[in-house]
Z-matrix of the N, CA and C atoms (Angstrom, degrees):
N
C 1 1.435
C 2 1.519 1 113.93
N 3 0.976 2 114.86 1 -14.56
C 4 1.723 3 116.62 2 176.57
C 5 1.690 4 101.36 3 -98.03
N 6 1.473 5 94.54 4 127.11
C 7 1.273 6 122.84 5 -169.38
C 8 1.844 7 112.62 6 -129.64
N 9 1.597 8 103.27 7 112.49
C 10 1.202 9 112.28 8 163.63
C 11 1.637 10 120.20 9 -121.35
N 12 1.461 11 99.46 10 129.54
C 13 1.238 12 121.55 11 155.37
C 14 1.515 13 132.06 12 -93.79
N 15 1.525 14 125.59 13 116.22
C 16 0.868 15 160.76 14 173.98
C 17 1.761 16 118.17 15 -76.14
N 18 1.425 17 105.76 16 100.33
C 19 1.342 18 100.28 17 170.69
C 20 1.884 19 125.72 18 -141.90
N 21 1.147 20 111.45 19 95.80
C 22 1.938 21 121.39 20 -160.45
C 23 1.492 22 87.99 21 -109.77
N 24 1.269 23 75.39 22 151.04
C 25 1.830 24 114.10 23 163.06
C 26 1.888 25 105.56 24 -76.82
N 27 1.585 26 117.22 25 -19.50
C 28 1.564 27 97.13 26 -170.19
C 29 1.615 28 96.37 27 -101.28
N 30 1.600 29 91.65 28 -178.52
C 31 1.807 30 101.47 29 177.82
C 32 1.488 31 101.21 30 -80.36
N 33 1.031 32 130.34 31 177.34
C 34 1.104 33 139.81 32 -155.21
C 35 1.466 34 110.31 33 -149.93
N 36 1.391 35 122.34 34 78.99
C 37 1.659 36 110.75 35 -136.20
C 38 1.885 37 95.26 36 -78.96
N 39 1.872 38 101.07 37 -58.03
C 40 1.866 39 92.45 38 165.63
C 41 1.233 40 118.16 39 -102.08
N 42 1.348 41 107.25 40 110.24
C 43 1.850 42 125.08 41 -163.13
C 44 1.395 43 82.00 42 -74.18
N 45 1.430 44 134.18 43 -54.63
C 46 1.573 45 113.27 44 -151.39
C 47 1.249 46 108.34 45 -76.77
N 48 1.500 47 132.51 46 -16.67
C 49 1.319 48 140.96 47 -151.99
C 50 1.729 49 80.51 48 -86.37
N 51 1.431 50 114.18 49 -62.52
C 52 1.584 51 105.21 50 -168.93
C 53 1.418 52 112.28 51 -60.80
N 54 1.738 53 128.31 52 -34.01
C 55 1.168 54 119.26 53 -166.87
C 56 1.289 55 110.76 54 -86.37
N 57 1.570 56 124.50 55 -8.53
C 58 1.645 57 128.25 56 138.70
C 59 1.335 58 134.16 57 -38.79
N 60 1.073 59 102.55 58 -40.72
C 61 1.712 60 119.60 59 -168.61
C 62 1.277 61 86.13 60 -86.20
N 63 1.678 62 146.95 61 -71.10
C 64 1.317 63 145.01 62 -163.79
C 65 1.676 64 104.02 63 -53.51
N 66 1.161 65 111.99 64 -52.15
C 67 1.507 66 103.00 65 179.80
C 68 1.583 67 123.19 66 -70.17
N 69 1.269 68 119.29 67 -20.36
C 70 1.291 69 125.74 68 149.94
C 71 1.842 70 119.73 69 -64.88
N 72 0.923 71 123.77 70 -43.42
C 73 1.410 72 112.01 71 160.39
C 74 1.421 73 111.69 72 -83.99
N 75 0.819 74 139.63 73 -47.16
C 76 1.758 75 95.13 74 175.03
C 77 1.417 76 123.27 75 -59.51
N 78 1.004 77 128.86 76 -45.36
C 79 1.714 78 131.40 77 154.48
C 80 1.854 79 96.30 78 -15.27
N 81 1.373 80 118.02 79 -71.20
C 82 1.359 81 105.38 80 -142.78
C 83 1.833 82 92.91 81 -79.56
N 84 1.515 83 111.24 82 -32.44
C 85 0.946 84 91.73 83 -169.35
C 86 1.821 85 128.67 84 -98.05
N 87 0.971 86 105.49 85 20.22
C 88 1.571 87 123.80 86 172.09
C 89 1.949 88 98.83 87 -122.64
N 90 1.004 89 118.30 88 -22.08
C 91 1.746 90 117.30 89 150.36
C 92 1.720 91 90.44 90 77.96
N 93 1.283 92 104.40 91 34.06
C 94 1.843 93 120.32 92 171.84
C 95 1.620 94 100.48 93 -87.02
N 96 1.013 95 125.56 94 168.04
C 97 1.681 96 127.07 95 162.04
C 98 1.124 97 98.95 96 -87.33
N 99 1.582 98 104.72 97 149.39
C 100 1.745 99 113.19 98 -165.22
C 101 1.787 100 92.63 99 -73.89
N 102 1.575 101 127.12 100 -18.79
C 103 1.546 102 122.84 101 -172.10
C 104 1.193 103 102.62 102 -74.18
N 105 1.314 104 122.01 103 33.39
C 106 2.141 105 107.38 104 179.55
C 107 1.945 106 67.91 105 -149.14
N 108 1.229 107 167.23 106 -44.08
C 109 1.124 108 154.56 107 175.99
C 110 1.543 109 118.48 108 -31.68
N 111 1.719 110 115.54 109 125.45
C 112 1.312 111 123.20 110 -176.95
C 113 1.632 112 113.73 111 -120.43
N 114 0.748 113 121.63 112 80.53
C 115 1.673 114 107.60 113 174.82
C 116 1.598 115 124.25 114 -87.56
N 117 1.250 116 128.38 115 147.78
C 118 1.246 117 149.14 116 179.18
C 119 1.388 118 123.53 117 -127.85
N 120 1.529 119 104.12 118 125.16
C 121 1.713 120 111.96 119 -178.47
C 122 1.284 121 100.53 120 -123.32
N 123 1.588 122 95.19 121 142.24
C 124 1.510 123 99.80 122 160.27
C 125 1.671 124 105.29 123 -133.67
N 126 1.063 125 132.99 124 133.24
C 127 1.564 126 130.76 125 -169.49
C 128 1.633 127 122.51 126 -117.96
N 129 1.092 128 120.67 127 161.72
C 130 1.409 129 117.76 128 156.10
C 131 1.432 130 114.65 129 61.63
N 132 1.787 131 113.87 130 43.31
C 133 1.637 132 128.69 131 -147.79
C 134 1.626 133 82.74 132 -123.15
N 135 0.880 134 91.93 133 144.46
C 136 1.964 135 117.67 134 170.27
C 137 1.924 136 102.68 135 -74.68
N 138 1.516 137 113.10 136 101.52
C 139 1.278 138 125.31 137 -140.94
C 140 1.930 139 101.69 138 -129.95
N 141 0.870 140 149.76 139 95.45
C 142 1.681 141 116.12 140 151.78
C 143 1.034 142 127.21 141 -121.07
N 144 1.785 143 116.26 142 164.94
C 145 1.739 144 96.35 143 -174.55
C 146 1.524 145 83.28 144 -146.63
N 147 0.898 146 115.65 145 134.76
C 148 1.540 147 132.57 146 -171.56
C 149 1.488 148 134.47 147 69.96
N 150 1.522 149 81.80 148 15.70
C 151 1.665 150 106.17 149 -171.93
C 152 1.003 151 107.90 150 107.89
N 153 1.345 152 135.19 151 -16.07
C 154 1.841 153 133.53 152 -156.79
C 155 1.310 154 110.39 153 -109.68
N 156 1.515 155 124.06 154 137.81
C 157 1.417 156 127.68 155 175.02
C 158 1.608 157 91.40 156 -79.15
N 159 1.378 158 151.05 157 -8.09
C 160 1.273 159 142.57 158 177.88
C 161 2.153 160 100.37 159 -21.29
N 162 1.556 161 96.23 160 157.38
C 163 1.587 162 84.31 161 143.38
C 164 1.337 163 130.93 162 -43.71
N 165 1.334 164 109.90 163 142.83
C 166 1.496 165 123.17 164 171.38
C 167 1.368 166 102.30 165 -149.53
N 168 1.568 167 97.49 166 -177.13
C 169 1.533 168 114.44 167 -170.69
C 170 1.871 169 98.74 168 -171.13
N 171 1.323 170 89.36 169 130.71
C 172 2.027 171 95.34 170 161.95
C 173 1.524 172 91.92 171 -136.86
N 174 1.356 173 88.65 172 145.27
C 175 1.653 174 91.85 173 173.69
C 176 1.488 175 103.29 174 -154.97
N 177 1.393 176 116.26 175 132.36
C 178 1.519 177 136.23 176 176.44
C 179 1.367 178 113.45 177 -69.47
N 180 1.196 179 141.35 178 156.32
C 181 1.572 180 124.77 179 176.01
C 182 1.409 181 91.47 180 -176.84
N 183 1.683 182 96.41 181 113.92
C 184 1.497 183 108.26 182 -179.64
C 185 1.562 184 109.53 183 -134.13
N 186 1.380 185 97.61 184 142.09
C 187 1.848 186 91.55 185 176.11
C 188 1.967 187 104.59 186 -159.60
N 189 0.940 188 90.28 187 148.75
C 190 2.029 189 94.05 188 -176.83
C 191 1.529 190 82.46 189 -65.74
N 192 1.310 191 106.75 190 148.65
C 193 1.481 192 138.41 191 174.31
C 194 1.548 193 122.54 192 65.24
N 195 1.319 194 95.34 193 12.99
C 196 2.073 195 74.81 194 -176.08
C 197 1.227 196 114.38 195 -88.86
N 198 1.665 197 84.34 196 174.88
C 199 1.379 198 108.71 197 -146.12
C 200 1.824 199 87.17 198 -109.56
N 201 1.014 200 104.52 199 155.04
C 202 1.234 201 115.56 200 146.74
C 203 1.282 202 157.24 201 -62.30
N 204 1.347 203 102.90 202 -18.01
C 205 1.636 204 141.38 203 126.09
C 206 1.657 205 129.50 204 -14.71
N 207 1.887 206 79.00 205 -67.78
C 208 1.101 207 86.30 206 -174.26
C 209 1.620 208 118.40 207 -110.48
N 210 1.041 209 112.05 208 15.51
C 211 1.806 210 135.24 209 155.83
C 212 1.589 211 111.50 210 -60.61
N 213 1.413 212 98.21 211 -41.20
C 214 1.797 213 102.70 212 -173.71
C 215 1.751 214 95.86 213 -80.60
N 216 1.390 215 114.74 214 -52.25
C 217 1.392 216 107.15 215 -168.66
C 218 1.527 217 117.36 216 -65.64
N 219 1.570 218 107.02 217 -23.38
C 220 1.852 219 108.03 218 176.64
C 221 1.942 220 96.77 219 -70.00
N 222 1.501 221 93.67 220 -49.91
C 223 1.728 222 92.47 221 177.50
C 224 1.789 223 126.25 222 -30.25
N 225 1.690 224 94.74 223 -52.29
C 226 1.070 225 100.21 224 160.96
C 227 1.531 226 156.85 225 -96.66
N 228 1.304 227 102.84 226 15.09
C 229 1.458 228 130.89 227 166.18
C 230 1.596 229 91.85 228 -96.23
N 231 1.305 230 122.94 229 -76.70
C 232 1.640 231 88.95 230 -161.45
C 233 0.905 232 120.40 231 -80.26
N 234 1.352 233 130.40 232 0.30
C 235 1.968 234 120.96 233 153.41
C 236 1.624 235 118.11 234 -42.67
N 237 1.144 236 78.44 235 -36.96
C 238 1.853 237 96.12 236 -179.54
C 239 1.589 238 112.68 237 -67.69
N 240 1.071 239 99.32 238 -67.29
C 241 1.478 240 102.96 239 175.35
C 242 1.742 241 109.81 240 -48.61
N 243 1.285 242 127.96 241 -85.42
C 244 1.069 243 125.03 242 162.90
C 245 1.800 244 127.99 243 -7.25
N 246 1.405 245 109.04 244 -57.00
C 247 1.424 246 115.06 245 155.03
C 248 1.239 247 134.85 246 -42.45
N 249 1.569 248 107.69 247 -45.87
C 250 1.622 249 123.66 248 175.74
C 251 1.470 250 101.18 249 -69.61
N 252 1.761 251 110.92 250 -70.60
C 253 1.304 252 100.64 251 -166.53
C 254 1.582 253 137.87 252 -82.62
N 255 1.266 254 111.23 253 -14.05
C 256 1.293 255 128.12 254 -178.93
C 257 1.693 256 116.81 255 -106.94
N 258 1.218 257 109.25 256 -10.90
C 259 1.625 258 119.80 257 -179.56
C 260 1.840 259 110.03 258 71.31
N 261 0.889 260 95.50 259 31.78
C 262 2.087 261 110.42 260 -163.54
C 263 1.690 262 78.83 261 -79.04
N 264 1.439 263 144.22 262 138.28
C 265 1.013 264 128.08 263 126.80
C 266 1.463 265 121.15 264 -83.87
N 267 1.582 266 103.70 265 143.75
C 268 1.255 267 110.78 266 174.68
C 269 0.973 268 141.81 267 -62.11
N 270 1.911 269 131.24 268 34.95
C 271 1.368 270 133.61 269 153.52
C 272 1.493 271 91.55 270 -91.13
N 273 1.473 272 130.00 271 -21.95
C 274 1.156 273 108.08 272 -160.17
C 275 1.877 274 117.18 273 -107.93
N 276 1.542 275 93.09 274 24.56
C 277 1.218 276 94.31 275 169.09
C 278 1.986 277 125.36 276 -107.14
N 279 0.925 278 128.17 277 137.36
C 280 1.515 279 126.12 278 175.85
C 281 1.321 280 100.53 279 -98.83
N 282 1.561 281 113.76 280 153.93
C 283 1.093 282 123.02 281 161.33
C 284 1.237 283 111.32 282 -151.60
N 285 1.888 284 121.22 283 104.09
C 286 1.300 285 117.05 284 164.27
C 287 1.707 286 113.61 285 -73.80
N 288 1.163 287 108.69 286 141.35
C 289 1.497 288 136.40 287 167.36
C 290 1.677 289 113.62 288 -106.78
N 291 1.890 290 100.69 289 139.43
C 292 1.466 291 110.22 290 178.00
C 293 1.217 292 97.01 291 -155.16
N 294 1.413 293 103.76 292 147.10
C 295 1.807 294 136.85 293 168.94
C 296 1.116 295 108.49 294 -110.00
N 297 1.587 296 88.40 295 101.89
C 298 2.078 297 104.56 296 169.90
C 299 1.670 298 120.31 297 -98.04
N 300 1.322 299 78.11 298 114.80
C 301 1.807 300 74.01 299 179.51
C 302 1.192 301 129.35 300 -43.64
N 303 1.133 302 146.13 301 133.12
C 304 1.646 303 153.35 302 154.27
C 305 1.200 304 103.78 303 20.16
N 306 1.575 305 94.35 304 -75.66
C 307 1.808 306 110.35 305 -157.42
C 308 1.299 307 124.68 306 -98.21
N 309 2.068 308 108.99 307 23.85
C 310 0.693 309 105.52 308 172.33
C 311 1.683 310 115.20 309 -134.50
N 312 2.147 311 97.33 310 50.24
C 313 1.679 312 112.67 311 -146.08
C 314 1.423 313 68.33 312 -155.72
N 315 1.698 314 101.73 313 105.46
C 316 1.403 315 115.82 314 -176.71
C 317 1.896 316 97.04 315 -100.96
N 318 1.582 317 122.64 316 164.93
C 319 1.264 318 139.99 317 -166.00
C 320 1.257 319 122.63 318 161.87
N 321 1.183 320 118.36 319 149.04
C 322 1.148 321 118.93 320 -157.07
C 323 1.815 322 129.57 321 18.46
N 324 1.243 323 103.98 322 64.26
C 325 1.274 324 88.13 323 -160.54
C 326 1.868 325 157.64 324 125.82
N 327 1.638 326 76.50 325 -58.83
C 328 1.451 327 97.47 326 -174.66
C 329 1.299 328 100.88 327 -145.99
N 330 1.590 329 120.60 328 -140.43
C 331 1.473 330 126.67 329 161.62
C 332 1.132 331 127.07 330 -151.79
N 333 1.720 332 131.10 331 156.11
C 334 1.102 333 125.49 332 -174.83
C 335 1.685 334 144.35 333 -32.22
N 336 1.377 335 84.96 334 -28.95
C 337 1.719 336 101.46 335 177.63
C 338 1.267 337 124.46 336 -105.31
């Protein structure tokens, strides 16, 4: 159920290597099993944020129950990551965060609640 979207201005040379690492932190840090984890990239997009084509990064990040807690600690795991692997510094990344209710986080079927 925790779902990140991924969206930079750079290339992304090993997409799966980074979209490994993202789906492994949200797993650990929303404490979901990585088998309900969704991530989404989009790369190498005509992007600016303060006026500057510099690296950037926006990224969506939604999951039933979070905490606010754990908004700061995903904040700061994938700033990190992003930093290491993509050279993004972290003023220039955004990250909106959302809490979806249960029953309104459809799967297999039906929905969480």
């Amino acid at each position: 159920m925790p779902y990140i979207k991924l969206n930079t201005n750079v290339e992304i040379s090993d997409k799966p290597s980074v979209l490994r690492q993202l789906s492994q932190i949200a797993a650990t840090e929303t404490g979901k099993p990585e088998s309900y984890v969704m991530i989404e990239s989009t790369h190498n997009v005509s992007m600016l944020f303060a006026g500057k084509d510099a690296p950037l990064a926006f990224l969506e990040c939604k999951s039933i129950g979070l905490t606010e807690k754990q908004a700061k600690s995903l904040s700061s795991a994938i700033s990190k990551l992003l930093n290491t692997e993509l050279k993004i510094s972290t003023d220039r990344i955004y990250i909106e965060f959302s809490k979806a209710p249960a029953a309104f986080w459809g799967y297999n079927g039906s929905t969480f609640g």
